[in-house]
TIPAVEX-537821 format. One record per residue (C-alpha): x, y, z; residue in one letter. Coordinates in steps of 0.2 Angstrom, whole numbers. Example, Ala and Ser with C-alpha at 12.3 -4.5 7.8 and 13.67 -1.06 7.14 Angstrom:
! TIPAVEX-537821
@px 62, py -22, pz 39, r a
@px 68, py -5, pz 36, r s
END
This chain:
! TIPAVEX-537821
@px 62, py -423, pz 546, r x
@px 68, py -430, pz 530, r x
@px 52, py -427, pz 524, r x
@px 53, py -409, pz 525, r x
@px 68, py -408, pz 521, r x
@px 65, py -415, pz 505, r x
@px 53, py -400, pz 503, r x
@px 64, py -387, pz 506, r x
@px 76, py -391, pz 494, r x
@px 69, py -389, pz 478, r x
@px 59, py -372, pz 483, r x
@px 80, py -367, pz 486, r x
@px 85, py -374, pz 468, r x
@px 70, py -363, pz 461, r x
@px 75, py -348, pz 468, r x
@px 95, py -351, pz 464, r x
@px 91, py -356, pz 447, r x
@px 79, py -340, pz 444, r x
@px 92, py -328, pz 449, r x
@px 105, py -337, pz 440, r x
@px 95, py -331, pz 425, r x
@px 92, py -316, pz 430, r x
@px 108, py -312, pz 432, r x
@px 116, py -322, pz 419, r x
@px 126, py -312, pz 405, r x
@px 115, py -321, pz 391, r x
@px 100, py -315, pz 403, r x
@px 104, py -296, pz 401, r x
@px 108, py -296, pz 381, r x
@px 95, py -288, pz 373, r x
@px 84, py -299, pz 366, r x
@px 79, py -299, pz 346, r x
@px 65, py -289, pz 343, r x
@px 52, py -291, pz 324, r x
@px 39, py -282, pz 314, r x
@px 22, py -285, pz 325, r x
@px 31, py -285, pz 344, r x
@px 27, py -272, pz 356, r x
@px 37, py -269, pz 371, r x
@px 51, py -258, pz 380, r x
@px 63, py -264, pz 370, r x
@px 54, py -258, pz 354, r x
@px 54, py -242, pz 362, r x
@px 73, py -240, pz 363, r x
@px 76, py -246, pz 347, r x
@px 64, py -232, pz 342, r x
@px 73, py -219, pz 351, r x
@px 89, py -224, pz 345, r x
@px 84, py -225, pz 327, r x
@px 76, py -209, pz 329, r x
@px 92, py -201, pz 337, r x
@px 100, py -205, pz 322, r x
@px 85, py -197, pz 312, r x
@px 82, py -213, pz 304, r x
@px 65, py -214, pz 310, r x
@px 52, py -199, pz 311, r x
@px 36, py -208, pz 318, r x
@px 30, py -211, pz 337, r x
@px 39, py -217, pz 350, r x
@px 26, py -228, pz 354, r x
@px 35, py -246, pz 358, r x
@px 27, py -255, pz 344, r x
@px 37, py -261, pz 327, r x
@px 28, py -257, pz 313, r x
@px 32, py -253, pz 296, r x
@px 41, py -238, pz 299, r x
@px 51, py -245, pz 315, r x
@px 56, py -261, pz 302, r x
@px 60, py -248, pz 288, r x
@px 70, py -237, pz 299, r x
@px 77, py -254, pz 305, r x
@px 81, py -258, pz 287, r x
@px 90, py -241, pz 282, r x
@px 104, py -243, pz 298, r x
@px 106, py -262, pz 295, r x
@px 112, py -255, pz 276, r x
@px 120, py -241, pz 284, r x
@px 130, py -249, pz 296, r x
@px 132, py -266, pz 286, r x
@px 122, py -281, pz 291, r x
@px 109, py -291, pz 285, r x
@px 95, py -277, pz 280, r x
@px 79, py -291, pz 286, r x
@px 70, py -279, pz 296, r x
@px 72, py -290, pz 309, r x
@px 83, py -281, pz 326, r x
@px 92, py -298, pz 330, r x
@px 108, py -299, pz 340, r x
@px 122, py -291, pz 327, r x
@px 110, py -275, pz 324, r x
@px 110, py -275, pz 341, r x
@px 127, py -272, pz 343, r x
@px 129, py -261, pz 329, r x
@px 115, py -250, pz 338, r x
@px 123, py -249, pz 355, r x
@px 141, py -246, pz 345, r x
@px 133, py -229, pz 335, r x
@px 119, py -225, pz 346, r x
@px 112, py -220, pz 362, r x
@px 98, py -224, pz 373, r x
@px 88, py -210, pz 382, r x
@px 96, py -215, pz 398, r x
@px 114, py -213, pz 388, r x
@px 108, py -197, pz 380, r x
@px 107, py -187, pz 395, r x
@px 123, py -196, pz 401, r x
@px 133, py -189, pz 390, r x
@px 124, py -172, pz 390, r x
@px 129, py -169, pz 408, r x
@px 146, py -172, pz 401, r x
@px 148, py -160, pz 389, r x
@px 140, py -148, pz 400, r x
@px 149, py -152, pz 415, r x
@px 165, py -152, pz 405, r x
@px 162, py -137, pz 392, r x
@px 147, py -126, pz 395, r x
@px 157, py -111, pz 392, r x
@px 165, py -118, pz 376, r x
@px 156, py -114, pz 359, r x
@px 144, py -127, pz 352, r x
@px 158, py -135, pz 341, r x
@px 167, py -136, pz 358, r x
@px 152, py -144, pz 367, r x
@px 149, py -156, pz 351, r x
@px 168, py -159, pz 351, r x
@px 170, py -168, pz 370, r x
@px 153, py -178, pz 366, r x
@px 161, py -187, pz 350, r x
@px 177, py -189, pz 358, r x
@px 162, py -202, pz 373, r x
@px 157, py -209, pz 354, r x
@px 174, py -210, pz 348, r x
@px 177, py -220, pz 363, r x
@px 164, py -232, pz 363, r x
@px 169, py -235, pz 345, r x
@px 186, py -238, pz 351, r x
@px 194, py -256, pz 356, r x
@px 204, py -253, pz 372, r x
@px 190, py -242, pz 379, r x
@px 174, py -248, pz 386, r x
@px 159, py -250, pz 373, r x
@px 145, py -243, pz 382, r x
@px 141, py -223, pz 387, r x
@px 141, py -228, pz 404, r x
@px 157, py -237, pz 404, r x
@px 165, py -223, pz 397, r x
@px 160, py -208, pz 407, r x
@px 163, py -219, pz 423, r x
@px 180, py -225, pz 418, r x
@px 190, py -222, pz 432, r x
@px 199, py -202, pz 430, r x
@px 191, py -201, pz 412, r x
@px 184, py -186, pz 413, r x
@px 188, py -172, pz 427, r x
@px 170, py -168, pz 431, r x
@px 164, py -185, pz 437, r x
@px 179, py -185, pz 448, r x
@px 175, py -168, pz 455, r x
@px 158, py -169, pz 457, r x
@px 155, py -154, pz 441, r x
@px 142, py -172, pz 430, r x
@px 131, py -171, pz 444, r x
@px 125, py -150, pz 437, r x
@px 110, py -150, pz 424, r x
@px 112, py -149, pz 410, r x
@px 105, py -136, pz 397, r x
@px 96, py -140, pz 382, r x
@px 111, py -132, pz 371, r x
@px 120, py -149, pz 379, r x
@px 110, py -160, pz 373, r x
@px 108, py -155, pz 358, r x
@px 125, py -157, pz 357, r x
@px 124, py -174, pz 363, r x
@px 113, py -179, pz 350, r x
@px 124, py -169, pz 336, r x
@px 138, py -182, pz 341, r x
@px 128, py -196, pz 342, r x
@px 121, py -193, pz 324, r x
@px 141, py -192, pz 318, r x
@px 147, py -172, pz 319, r x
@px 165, py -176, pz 325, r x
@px 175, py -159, pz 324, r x
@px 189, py -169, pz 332, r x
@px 196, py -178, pz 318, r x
@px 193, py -194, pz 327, r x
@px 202, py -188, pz 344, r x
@px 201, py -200, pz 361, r x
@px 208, py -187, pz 370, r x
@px 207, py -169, pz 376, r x
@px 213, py -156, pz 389, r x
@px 216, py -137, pz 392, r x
@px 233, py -135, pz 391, r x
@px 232, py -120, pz 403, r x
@px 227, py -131, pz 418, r x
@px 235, py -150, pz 413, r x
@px 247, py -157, pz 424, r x
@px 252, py -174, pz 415, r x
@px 265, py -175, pz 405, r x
@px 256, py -190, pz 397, r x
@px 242, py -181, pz 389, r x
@px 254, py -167, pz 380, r x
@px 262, py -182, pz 373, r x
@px 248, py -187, pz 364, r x
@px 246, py -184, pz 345, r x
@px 236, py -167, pz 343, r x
@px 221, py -168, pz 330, r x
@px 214, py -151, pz 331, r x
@px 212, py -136, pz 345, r x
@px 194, py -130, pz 350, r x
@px 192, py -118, pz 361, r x
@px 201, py -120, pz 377, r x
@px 203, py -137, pz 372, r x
@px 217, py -147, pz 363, r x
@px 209, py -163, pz 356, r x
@px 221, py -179, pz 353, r x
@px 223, py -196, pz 349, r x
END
C-alpha cells in the first residue's frame, strides 16, 4: 500500500503544478513575440497595429518586416524602445491604446446599444469616453473591464449590449480606438433628460453631443 501510494503522489503534484501555471498571473501575460515567429499572438498584434492604421499588410500571424516595421513606428509613437521587438512594455502600451478583435466588437455593441440614434460624432463620442477609461488610473485598464464595471453603462445593465451592432458602430469603434475623441477627454456621459443622480450633474461638463452631456 505504501507502494502505491507513493505512486499517486507525484501524478497529483503534476497535475497541481500544471494548473498552477496555467492559471498563474505571469502564465496569462502576453508573452514577447520577434521578427521570424508565427503564432496567434502575432496575429493580434497585427490587428491591433492595423486598427491603429500602422500596418497595411495580411493578417496572417507571422512577423515579418512589415509587422516589425509597423512594430517600430507605435514603439516611437507611444515611447519605448523602437527594437522591433513586441516585449513586455510594448505590450502594455498596445493593450492601453489598442483593441483586439474580441475588444473591437465589445465596444461596438456599446456605442450601439448606448447611441444608435445619436449622429456619428455621438456614436464615436461614447466609444472614446471606453478608451478614455482604460487610459485612466482609477478605472480598469482592459475593454472588458470597463464595459462590465458594475452600472458603468446603462445598456449592459438592462440587457440593450446584447443587440447587434451595425457596421456604422464599428466603424465608430475603430475611429476611437485610432484617437477621434470629440469629448475633450470625458470619463463620463448621460442624457440630462432621463438622469436621476445627482452625482453625475455634478461632474464637470466637457462638451454636449447630441442627447448626451459628456463630463469629467
Amino acid at each position: 500500500m505504501a507502494h502505491q501510494k507513493w505512486k499517486i503522489i507525484p501524478v497529483f503534484m503534476i497535475f497541481f503544478l500544471i494548473g498552477t501555471a496555467i492559471w498563474s498571473p505571469q502564465a496569462q501575460a502576453q508573452i514577447p513575440v520577434k521578427y521570424g515567429d508565427s503564432h496567434n499572438d502575432v496575429w493580434d498584434l497585427q490587428y491591433r497595429l492595423r486598427t491603429l492604421k500602422l500596418y497595411s499588410g495580411p493578417l496572417d500571424g507571422h512577423y515579418g518586416k512589415g509587422t516589425k516595421a509597423a512594430v517600430i513606428a507605435f514603439q516611437k509613437k507611444y515611447g519605448t524602445t523602437p527594437d522591433g521587438m513586441t516585449g513586455p512594455a510594448t505590450w502594455r502600451k498596445l493593450k492601453k491604446y489598442s483593441l483586439s478583435r474580441y475588444e473591437v466588437k465589445m465596444v461596438s455593441k456599446v456605442i450601439y446599444s448606448e447611441a444608435r440614434g445619436e449622429s456619428y460624432k455621438g456614436q464615436v463620442a461614447v466609444g472614446a469616453v471606453v478608451m478614455n477609461r482604460i487610459q485612466t488610473k482609477g478605472f480598469p485598464n482592459t475593454a472588458k473591464g470597463v464595459v462590465f464595471q458594475k452600472n458603468a453603462f446603462t445598456a449592459v445593465s438592462d440587457g440593450q449590449y446584447n443587440l447587434k451592432p451595425n457596421q456604422q458602430a464599428y466603424k465608430a469603434a475603430l475611429d476611437a480606438v485610432r484617437g477621434w475623441d470629440p469629448t475633450k477627454n470625458a470619463l463620463y456621459y448621460f442624457n440630462p433628460k432621463i438622469a436621476t443622480s445627482q452625482w453625475i450633474f455634478s461632474r464637470p461638463r466637457t462638451v454636449k453631443i447630441g442627447s448626451h452631456i459628456f463630463a469629467r
